[in-house]
C-alpha positions as CSV (number, residue, x, y, z in Angstrom):
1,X,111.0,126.9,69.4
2,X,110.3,123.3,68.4
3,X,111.4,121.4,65.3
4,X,108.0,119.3,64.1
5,X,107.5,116.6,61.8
6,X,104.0,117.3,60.6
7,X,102.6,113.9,58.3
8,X,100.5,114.8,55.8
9,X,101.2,118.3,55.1
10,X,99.6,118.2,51.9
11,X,96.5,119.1,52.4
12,X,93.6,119.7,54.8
13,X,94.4,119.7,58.5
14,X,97.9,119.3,57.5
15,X,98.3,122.1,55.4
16,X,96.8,124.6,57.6
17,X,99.0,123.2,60.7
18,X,102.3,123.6,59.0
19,X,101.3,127.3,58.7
20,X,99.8,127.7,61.9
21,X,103.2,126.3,63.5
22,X,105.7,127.9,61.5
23,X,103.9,131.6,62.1
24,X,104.6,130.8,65.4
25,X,108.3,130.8,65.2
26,X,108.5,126.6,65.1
27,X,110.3,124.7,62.6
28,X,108.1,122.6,60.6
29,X,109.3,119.7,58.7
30,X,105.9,119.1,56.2
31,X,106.2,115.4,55.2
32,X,104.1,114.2,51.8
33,X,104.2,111.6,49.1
34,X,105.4,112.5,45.7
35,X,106.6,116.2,46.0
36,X,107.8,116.0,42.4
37,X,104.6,114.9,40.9
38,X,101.1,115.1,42.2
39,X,102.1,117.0,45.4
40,X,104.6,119.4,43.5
41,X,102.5,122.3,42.9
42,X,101.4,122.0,47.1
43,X,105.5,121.7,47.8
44,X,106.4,124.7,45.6
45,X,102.9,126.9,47.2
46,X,104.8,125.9,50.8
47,X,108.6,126.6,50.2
48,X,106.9,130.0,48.5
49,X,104.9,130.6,51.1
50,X,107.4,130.3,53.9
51,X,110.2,132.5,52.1
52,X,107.7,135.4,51.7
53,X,106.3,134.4,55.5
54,X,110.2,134.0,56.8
55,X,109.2,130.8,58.4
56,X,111.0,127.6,58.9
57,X,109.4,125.2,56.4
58,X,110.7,122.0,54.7
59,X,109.1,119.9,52.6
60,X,110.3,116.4,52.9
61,X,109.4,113.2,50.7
62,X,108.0,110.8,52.7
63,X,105.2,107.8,52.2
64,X,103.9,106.7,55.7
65,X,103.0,103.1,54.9
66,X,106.5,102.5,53.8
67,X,109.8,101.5,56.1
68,X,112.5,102.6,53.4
69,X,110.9,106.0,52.9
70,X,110.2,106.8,56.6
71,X,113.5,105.9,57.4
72,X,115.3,108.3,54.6
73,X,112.8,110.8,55.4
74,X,113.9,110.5,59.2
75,X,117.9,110.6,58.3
76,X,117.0,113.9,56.1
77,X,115.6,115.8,58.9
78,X,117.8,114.8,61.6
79,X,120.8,116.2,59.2
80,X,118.6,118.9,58.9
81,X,117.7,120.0,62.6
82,X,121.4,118.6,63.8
83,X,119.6,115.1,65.4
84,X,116.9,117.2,67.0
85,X,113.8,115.9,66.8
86,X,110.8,117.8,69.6
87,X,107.7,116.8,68.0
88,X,106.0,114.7,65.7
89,X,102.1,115.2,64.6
90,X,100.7,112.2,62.9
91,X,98.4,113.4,61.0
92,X,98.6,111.2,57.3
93,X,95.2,109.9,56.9
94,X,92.7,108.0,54.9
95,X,89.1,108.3,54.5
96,X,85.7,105.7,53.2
97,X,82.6,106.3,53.3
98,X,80.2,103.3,52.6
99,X,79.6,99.5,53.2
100,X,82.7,97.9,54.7
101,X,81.9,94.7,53.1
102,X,82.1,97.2,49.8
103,X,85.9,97.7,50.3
104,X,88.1,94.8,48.8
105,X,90.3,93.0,51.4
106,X,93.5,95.1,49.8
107,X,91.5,98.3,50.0
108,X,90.3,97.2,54.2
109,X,94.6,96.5,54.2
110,X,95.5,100.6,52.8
111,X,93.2,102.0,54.9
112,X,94.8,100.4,58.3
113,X,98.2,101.0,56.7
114,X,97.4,104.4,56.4
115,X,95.5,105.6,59.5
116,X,97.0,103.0,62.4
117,X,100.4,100.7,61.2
118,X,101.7,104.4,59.9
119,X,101.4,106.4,63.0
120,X,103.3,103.5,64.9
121,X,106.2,103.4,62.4
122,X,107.0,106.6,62.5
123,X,106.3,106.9,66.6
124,X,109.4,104.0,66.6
125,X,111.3,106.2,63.7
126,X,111.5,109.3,66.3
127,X,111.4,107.8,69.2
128,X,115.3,107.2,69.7
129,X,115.5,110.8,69.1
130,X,113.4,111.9,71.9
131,X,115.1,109.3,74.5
132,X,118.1,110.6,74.0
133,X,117.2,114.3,74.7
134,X,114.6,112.4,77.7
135,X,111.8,115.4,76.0
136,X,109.0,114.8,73.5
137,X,105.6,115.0,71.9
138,X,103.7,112.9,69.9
139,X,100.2,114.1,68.9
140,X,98.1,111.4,66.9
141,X,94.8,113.0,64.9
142,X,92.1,110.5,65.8
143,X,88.7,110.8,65.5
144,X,85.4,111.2,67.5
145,X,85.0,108.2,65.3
146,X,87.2,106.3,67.7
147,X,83.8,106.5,70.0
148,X,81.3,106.9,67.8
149,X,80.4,103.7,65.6
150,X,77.9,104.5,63.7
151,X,77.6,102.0,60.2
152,X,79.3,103.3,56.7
153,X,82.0,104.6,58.8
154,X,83.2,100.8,60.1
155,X,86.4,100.3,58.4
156,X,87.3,103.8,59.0
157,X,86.2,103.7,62.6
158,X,88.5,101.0,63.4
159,X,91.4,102.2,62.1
160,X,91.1,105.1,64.6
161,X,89.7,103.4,67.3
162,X,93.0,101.5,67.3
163,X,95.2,104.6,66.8
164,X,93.5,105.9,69.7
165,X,94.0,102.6,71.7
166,X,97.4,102.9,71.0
167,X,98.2,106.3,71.8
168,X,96.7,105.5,75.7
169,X,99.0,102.8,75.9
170,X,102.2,105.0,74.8
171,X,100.9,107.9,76.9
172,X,101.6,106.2,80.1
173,X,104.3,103.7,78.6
174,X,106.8,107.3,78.1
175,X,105.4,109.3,80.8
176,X,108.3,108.6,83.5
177,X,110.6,109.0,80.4
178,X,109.5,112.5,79.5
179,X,107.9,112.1,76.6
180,X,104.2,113.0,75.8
181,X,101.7,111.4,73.4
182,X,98.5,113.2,73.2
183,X,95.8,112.7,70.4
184,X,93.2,115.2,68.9
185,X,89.8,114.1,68.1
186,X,88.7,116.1,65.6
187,X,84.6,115.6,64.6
188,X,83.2,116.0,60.7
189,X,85.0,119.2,58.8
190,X,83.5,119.3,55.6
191,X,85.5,121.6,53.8
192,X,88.8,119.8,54.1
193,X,89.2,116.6,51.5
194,X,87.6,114.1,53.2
195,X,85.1,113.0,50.5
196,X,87.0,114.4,47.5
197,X,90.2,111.9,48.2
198,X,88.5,109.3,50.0
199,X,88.4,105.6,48.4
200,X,86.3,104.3,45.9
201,X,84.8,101.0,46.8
202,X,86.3,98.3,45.0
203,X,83.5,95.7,45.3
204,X,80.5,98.4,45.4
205,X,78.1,95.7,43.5
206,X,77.5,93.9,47.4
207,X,74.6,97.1,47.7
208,X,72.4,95.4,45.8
209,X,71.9,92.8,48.9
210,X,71.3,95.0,51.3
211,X,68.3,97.2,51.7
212,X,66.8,100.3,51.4
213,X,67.4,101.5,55.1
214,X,71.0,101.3,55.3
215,X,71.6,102.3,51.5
216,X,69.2,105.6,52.6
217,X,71.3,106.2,55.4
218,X,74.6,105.9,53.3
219,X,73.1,109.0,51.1
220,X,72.6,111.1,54.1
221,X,75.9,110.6,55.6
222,X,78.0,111.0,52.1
223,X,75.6,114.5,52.0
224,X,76.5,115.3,55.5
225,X,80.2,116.2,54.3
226,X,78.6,118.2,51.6
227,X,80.7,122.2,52.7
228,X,78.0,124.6,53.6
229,X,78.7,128.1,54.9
230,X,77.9,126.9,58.4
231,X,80.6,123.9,58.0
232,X,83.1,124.2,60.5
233,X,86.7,125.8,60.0
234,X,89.6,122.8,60.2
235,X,91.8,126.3,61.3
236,X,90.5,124.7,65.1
237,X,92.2,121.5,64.7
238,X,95.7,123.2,63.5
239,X,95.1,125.7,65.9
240,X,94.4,122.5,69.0
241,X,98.0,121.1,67.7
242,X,99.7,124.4,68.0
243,X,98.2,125.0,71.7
244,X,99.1,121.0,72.4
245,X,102.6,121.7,71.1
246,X,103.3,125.1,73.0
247,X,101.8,123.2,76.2
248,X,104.9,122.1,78.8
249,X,106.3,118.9,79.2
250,X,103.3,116.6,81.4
251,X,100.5,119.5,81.2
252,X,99.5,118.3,77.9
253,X,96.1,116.5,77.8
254,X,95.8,112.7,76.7
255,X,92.4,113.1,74.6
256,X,91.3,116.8,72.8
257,X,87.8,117.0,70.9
258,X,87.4,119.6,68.5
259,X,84.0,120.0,66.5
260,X,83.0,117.0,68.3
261,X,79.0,118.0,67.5
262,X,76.2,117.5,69.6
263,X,77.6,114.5,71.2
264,X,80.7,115.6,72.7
265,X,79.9,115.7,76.2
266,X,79.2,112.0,75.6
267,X,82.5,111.8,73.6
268,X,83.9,113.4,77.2
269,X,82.6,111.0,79.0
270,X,83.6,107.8,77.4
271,X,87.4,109.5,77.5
272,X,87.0,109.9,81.3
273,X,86.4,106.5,81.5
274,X,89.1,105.1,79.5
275,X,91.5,107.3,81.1
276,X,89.9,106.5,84.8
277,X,90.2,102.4,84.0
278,X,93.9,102.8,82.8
279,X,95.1,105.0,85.9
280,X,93.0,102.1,88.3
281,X,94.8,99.6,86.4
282,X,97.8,100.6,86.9
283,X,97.6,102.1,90.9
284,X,97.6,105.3,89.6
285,X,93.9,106.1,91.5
């Protein structure tokens, strides 16, 4: 069984993960930001859940976007799992929905905090971990909106189109070293929190130079997360990182699209591609 640091346990894909992996037998270490005041009542549901469950669950304080925490979150779990660290899900994120040029500079600054720099710090954090037991997986939550950029998604498009240019990079960077990174590509799931905790535009007056096309098309994709009973259940993305996890060392696959939509054979292709030019560039075809 694996011991897992799960980002963003709090909610959404998160929270359904950390059960998925701990009814398997795994231990799950469910990272979130303040578990003794706005995430308390989610902290207290998991520990309670777990001890009726008998599953291995901690919850563990830990803000992504910040060096000192993930570092004290890092030392608490390896006391906890005796310096054993087998996988880490990065799955922390941060959503917007409207004009980039909407966001304030500081708001542009979060969102690539959250969604790329993160992911990278705490890659570095377990890293040393899995070189020294020369075993690993890192699984990065991406989105098909690393290949699909369409407009009121820009800012958050790039943060994952980076995330997902990273995690090629580190996938053949620790492959002789024994250690995996695989991302999941998850398409729209409208009944997790995407809307309901994404960011409020700070400088939302810009609309009024812009016309009715775009602002039209802004409506439609804000109603497009609206839940309806034929919205997809998130259950398939906690369910890809559990069959990712229980995968062995090399089988796992770089690039997994779940709910991609009607687009995901095109989605397939462009990841055949990238994954094609990387091996070429490097002799590996």
């Amino acid at each position: 069984m694996k011991k897992i640091i799960l980002t963003g346990s709090s909610s959404g894909f998160g929270l359904q993960a950390v059960k998925t992996l701990a009814s398997k037998g795994h231990t799950v270490y469910a990272t979130m930001r303040n578990i003794t005041g706005a995430n308390a009542a989610t902290a207290a549901e998991l520990k309670q859940w777990a001890k009726e469950n008998g599953a291995a669950v901690e919850v563990i304080e830990l803000d992504v976007t910040s060096n000192e925490s993930a570092k004290k979150a890092i030392a608490e779990i390896s006391e906890k799992s005796g310096g054993v660290i087998d996988v880490l899900i990065n799955n922390a994120g941060l959503s917007y929905l409207g004009l980039g040029e909407a966001l304030t500079i500081e708001q542009t600054d979060q969102i690539y905090q959250v969604n790329t720099i993160a992911p990278e710090r705490m890659m570095k954090a377990v890293l040393p971990f899995m070189h020294k037991q020369k075993d690993g997986l890192i699984i990065n939550i991406t989105s098909v909106q690393s290949r699909h950029y369409i407009p009121i998604l820009s800012t958050y498009n790039g943060t994952k189109a980076a995330l997902d240019a990273v995690s090629v990079g580190y996938h053949y960077e620790l492959k002789s070293s024994g250690i995996d990174v695989a991302t999941i590509q998850p398409g729209a799931y409208q009944t997790t929190d995407i809307t309901t905790k994404s960011i409020v535009a700070g400088n939302i007056a810009v609309e009024e130079f812009y016309g009715k096309d775009i602002l039209n098309y802004k409506k439609g994709v804000i109603q497009y997360f609206d839940p309806t009973p034929e919205s997809r259940d998130p259950q398939e993305v906690a369910d890809a990182m559990l069959t990712l996890v229980e995968l062995p060392q090399g089988k796992r696959p770089l690039f997994t699209i779940v709910g991609g939509g009607p687009q995901t054979a095109n989605f397939e292709k462009v990841n055949s591609l990238i994954q094609e030019i990387a091996e070429i560039s490097q002799g590996l075809r």
